[in-house]
N, CA, C and O of each residue as an XYZ file, in Angstrom:
276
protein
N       0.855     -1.171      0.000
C       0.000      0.000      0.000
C       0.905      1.239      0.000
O       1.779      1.391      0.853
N       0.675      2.097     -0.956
C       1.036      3.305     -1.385
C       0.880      4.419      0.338
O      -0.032      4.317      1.158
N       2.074      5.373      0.410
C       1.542      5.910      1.545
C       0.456      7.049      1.000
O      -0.167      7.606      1.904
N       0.227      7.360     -0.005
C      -0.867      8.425      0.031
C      -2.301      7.692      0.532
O      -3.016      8.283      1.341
N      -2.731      6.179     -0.076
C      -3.412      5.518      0.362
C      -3.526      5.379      1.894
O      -4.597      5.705      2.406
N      -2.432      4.885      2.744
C      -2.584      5.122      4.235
C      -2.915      6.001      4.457
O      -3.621      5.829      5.451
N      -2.917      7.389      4.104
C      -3.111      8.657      4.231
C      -4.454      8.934      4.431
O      -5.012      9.325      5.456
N      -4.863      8.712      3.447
C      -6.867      8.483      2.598
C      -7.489      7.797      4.041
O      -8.428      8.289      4.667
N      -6.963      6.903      4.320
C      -7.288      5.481      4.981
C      -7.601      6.044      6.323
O      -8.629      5.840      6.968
N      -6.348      6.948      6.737
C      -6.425      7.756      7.904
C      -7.127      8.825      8.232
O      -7.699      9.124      9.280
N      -7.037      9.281      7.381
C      -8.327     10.729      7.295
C      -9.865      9.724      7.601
O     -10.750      9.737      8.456
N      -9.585      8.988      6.490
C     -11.547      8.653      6.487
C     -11.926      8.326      7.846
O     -12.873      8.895      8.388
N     -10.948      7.072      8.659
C     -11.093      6.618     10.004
C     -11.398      7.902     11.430
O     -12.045      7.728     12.462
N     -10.760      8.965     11.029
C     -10.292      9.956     11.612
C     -11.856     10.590     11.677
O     -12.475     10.714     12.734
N     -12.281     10.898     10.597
C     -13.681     11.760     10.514
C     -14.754     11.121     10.921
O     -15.622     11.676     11.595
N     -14.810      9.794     10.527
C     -16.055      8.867     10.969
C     -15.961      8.644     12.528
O     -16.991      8.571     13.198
N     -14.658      8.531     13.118
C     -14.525      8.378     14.190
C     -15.194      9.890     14.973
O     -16.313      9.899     15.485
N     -14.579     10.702     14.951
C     -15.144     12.013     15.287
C     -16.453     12.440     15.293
O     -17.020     13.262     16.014
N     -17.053     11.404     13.905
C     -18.463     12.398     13.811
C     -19.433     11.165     14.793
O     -20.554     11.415     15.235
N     -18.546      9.544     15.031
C     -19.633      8.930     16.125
C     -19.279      9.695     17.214
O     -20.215     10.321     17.712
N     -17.875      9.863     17.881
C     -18.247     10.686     19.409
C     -18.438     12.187     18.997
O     -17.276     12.587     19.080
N     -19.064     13.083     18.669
C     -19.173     13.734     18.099
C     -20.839     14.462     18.396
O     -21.370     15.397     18.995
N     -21.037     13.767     17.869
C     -22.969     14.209     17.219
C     -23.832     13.195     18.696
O     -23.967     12.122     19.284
N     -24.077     14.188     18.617
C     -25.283     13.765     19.858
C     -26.139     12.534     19.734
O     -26.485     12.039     20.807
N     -26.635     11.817     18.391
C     -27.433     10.927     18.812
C     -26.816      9.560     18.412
O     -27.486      8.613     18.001
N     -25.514      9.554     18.569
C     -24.998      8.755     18.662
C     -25.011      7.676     19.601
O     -25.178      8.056     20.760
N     -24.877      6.381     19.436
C     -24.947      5.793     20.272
C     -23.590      5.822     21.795
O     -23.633      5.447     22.966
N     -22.555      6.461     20.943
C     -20.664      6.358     21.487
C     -20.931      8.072     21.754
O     -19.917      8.635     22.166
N     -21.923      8.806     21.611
C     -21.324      9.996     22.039
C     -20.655     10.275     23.450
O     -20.880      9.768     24.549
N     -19.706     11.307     23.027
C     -18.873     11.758     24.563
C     -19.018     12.999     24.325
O     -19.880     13.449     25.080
N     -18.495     13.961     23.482
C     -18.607     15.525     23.455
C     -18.645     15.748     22.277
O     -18.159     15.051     21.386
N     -19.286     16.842     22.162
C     -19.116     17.974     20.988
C     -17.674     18.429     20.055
O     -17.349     18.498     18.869
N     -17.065     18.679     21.405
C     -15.896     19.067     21.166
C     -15.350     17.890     19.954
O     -14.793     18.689     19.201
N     -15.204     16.877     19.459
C     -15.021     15.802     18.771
C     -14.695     16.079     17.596
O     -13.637     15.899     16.991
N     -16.291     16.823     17.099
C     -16.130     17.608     15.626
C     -15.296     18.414     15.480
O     -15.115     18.918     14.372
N     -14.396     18.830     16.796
C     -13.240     19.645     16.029
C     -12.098     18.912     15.491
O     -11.258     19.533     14.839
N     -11.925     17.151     15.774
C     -10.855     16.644     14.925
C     -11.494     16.398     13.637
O     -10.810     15.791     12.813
N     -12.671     16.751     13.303
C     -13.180     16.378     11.880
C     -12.458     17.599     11.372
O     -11.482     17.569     10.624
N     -12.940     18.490     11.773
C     -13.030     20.119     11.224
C     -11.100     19.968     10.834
O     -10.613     20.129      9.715
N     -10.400     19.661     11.987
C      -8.830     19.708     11.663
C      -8.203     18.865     10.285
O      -7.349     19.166      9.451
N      -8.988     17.776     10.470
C      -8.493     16.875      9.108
C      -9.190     17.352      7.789
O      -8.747     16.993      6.698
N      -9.995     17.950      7.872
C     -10.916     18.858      7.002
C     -10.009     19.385      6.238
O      -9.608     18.968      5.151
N      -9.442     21.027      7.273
C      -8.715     21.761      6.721
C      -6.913     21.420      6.556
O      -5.973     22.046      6.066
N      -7.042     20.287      7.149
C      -5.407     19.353      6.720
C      -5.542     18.823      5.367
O      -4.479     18.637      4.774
N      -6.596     18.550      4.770
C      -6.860     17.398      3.322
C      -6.705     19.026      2.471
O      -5.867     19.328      1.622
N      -7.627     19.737      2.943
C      -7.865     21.084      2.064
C      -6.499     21.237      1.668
O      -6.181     20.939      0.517
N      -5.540     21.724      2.593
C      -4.132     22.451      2.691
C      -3.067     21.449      2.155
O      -1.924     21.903      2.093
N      -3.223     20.365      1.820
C      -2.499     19.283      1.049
C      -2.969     19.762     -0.396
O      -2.101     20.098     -1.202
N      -3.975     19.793     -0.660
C      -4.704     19.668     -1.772
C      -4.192     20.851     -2.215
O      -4.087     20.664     -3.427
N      -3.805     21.966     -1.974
C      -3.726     23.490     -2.612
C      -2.075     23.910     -2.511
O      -1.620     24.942     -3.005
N      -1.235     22.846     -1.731
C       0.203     22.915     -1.198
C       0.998     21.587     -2.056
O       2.031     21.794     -2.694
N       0.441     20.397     -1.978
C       0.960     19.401     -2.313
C       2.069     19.127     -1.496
O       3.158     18.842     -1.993
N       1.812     19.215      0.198
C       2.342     18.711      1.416
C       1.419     18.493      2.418
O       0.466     19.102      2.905
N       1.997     17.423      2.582
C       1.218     16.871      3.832
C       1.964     15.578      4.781
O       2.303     14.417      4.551
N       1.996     16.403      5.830
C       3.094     16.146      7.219
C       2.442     14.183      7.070
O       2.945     13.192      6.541
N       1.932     14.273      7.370
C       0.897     12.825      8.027
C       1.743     11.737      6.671
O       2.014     10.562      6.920
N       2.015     12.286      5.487
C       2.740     11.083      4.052
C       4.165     11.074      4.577
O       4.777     10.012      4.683
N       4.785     12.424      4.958
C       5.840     12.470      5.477
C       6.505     11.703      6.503
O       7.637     11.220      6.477
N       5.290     11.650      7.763
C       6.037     10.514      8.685
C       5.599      8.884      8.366
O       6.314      7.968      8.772
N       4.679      8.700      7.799
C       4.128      7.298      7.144
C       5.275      6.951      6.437
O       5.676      5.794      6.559
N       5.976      7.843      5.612
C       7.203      7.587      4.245
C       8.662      7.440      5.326
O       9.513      6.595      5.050
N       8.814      8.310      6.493
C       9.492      7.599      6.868
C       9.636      5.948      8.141
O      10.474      5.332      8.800
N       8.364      5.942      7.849
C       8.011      4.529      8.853
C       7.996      3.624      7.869
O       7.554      2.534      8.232
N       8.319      3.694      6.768
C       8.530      2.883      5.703
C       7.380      2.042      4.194
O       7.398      1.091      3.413
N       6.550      3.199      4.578
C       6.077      3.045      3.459
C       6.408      3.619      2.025
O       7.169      4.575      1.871
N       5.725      2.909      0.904
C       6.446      3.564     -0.202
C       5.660      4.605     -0.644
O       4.455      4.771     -0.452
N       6.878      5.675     -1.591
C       5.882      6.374     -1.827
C       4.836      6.070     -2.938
O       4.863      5.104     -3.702
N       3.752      7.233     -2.888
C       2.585      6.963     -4.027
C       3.023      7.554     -5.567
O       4.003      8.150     -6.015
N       2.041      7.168     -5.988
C       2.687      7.826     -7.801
C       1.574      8.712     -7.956
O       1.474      9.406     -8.968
């Protein structure tokens, strides 16, 4: 697996996770506050997308994944 793929992989886990503790009628809710790691990976995917850097491929690439094409 490509590290941009781990990347993808991580974000998606990251937001779904957030939006169950997150949103109130959840069954796992804990706080509100939650949606702010959505909101962070939000504007982390954004700022990759318009930079073509992103810290999170950087340490994945050096934990030894390869890079993506």
């Amino acid at each position: 697996m490509s590290s941009w793929q781990i990347v993808r992989i991580l974000a998606g886990t990251f937001v779904l996770l957030s939006l169950a503790l997150g949103i109130p009628g959840s069954p796992v809710f804990l706080s509100s506050w939650w949606l702010a790691l959505a909101a962070f990976v939000g504007v982390n995917l954004l700022q990759s997308g318009f930079t073509g850097w992103c810290l999170s491929e950087r340490i994945i690439r050096k934990l030894g994944a390869r890079a993506g094409a």
